[in-house]
N, C-alpha and C positions, 0 to 999 in steps of 0.2 A: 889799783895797785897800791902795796901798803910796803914799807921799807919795816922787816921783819922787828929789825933793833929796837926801832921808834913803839912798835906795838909792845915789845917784851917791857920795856924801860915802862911804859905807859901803864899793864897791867901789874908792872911788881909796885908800883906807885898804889896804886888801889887795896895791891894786898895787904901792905905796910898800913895805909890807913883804914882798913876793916879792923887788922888786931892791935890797936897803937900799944897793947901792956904787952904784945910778944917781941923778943928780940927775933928778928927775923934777917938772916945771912943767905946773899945771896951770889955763886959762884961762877964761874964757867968762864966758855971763850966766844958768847954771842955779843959782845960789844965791838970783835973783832973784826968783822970784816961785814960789808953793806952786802945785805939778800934781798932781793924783792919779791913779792908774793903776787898773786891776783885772786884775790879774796876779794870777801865784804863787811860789813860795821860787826858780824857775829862774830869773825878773830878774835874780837879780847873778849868775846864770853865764854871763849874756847881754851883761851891760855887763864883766863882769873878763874875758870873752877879747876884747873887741873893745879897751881896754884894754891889756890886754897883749898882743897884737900891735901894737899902735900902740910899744908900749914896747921890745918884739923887734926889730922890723924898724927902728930908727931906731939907726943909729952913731953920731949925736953924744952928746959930753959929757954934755949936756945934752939930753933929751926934753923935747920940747914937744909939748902935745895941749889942743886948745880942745875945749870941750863949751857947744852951747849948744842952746838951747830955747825954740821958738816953737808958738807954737798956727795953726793953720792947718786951710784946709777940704780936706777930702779925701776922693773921690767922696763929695760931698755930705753929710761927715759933718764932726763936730768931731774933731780930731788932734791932738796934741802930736808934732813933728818935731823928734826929739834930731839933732843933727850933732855927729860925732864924727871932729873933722880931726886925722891924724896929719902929719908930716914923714919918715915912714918911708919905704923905699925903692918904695913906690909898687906901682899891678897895672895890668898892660896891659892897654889895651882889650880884646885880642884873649882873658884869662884872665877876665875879668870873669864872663861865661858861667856857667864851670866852677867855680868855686870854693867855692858855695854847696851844691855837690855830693859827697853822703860821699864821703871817701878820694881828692878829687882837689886839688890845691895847685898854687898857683902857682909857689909856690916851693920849690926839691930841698932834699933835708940830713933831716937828723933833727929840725932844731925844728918841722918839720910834719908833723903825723897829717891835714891835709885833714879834720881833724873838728870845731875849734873853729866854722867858718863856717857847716857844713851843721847844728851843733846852732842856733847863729844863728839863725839863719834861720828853722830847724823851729818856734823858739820867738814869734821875729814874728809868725809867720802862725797860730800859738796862741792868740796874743792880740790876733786879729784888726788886724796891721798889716801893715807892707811896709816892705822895705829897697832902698835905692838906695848904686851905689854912683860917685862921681866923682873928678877928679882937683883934689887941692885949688889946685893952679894950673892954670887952664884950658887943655889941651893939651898940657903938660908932666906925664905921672903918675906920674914919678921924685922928685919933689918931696912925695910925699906924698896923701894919700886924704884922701876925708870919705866916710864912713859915714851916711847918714841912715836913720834909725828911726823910722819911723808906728805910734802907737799911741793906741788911742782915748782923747781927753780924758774923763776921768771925773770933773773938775772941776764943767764944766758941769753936766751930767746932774744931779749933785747937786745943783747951786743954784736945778736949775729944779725938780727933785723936792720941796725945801724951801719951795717960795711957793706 
């Protein structure tokens, strides 16, 4: 069982020190409140590549990247739904598909193996969740992504196991 904060606080630490020359700003409401997950040691290679493509793919000065965290019902279960919005150069609809798929990228050049996203993924659906993925201004997906991540609240479970 992993306390969700301890891991986010944990990989923005890492991100920060992979690019020490990027200003790197990081926003949201996941400091607010304690989530518990039941995951394994793969979490933070799950939150530091989605991370640092948020951190890759963005040219400004300055990276911006909200994180936040809502609990939510999903098929008929309790959830924790991370949203992880970049400003980075965004995925077309039409790659969306493909991406979650080893070895395939959206984007050419050498900073993609097409492998960060399909380990992603492998690992959501590990631990029994799901990922979505939108354009973080509606219509416009040049402007940046959100990432959502479903994964069971383990919060609850516990508090009803406790009474």
């Amino acid at each position: 069982m992993f306390d969700l904060n301890e891991v986010l606080d944990y990989c923005i630490k890492r991100i920060k020190m992979h690019y020490p020359k990027k200003r790197i700003h990081i926003w949201g409401n996941f400091k607010q409140t304690k989530m518990s997950i039941r995951v394994d040691d793969f979490i933070f290679e799950l939150f530091t590549n989605l991370l640092d493509n948020a951190v890759k793919y963005d040219s400004r000065e300055q990276v911006e990247i909200g994180i936040n965290l809502n609990k939510v019902k999903w098929k008929s279960s309790d959830y924790i739904r991370i949203d992880i919005l970049d400003r980075g150069c965004g995925i077309p609809p039409a790659q969306r598909n493909i991406i979650f798929k080893r070895f395939k990228s959206s984007k050419p050049g050498p900073n993609s193996s097409g492998l960060g996203l399909s380990i992603v993924k492998a690992l959501v659906l590990r631990y029994g969740g799901d990922i979505k993925i939108k354009d973080r201004v509606a219509g416009d997906y040049q402007k940046g992504t959100v990432f959502s991540i479903y994964l069971p609240n383990e919060t609850n479970k516990n508090n009803n196991n406790s009474k």
